[in-house]
N, C-alpha and C positions, 0 to 999 in steps of 0.2 A: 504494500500500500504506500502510495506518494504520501512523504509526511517533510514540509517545511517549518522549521523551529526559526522563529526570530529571536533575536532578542539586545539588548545595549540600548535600546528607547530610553528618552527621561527626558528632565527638564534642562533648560538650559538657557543662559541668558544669548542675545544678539550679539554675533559675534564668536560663539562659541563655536567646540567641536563633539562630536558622539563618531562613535565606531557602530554602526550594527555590523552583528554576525549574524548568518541564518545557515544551518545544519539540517543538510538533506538526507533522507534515505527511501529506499522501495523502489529504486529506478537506476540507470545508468548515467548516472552524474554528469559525467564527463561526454556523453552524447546529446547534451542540450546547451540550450541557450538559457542561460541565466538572467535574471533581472531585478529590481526593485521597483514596484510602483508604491505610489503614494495616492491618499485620498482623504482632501479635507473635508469640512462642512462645504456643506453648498457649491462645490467646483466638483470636476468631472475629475476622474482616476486617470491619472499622470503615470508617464515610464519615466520614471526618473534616469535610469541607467539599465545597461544593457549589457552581456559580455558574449561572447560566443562560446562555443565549446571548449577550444581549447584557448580562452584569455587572451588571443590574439589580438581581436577585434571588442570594440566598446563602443556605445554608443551611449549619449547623454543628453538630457533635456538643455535648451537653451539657458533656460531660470538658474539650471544646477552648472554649468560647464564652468570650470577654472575653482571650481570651490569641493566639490563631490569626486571621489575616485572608487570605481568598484573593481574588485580584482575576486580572482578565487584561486583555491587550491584544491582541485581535482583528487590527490591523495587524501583528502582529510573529507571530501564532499561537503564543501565548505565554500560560500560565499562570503563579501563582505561589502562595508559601504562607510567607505571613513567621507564624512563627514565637516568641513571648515568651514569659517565665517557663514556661519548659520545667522538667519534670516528669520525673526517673525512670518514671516510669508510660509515659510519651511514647515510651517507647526502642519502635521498631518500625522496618520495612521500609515505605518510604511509597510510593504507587505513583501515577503521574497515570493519570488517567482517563477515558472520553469513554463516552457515554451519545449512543443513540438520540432521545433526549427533547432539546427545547430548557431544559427544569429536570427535573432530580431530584434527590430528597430522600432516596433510598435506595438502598444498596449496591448492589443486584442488578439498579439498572436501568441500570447503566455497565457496556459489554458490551468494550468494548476499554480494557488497559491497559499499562501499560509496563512497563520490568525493575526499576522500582526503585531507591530509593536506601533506602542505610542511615541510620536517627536513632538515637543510642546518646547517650541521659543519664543520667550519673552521676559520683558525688562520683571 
């Protein structure tokens, strides 16, 4: 059974950093495409970042690029999403992701994802 674990959410002031990690199992890790989305109140479910299968390739949201870095480690079935100069705008529910595809570049093609962790930034 596909099971993603998130977790590293919390509060944080503007400005700051968080690390999530999310730990996959019940599948072939390393033949997917990885990702994060995000989803606040009232806005539509965001791909924050993207990797492909083998960490090659990344893709990232406009809002997040030069501040977010997502990498993984395929031995460990392990994502992650370090986090810099976090943004009030940032506060959302982040979710790990896995996708059908060895890369994708968009929300709808990560068809399994996890419960989530909370990001909450502000003063």
């Amino acid at each position: 059974q596909v099971q993603l674990v998130e977790s590293g959410g919390g509060y944080v002031q503007p400005g700051g950093s968080l690390r999530l990690t999310c730990t996959a199992s019940g599948f072939t890790f390393s033949g997917s495409a990885m990702g994060w989305i995000r989803q606040a109140p009232g806005k539509e479910r965001e791909l924050v970042a993207g990797i492909s299968w083998n960490g090659v390739h990344t893709t990232y949201a406009d809002s997040v690029k030069g501040r977010f870095t997502i990498s993984r480690d395929n031995a460990k079935n392990t994502i992650f999403l370090q986090m810099n100069s976090l943004k009030p705008e940032d506060t959302a529910v982040y979710y790990c992701a896995r996708s059908h595809y060895i890369l994708a570049t968009s929300q709808n093609e990560y068809a399994w994802w996890g419960q989530g962790t909370q990001v909450t930034v502000s003063s």
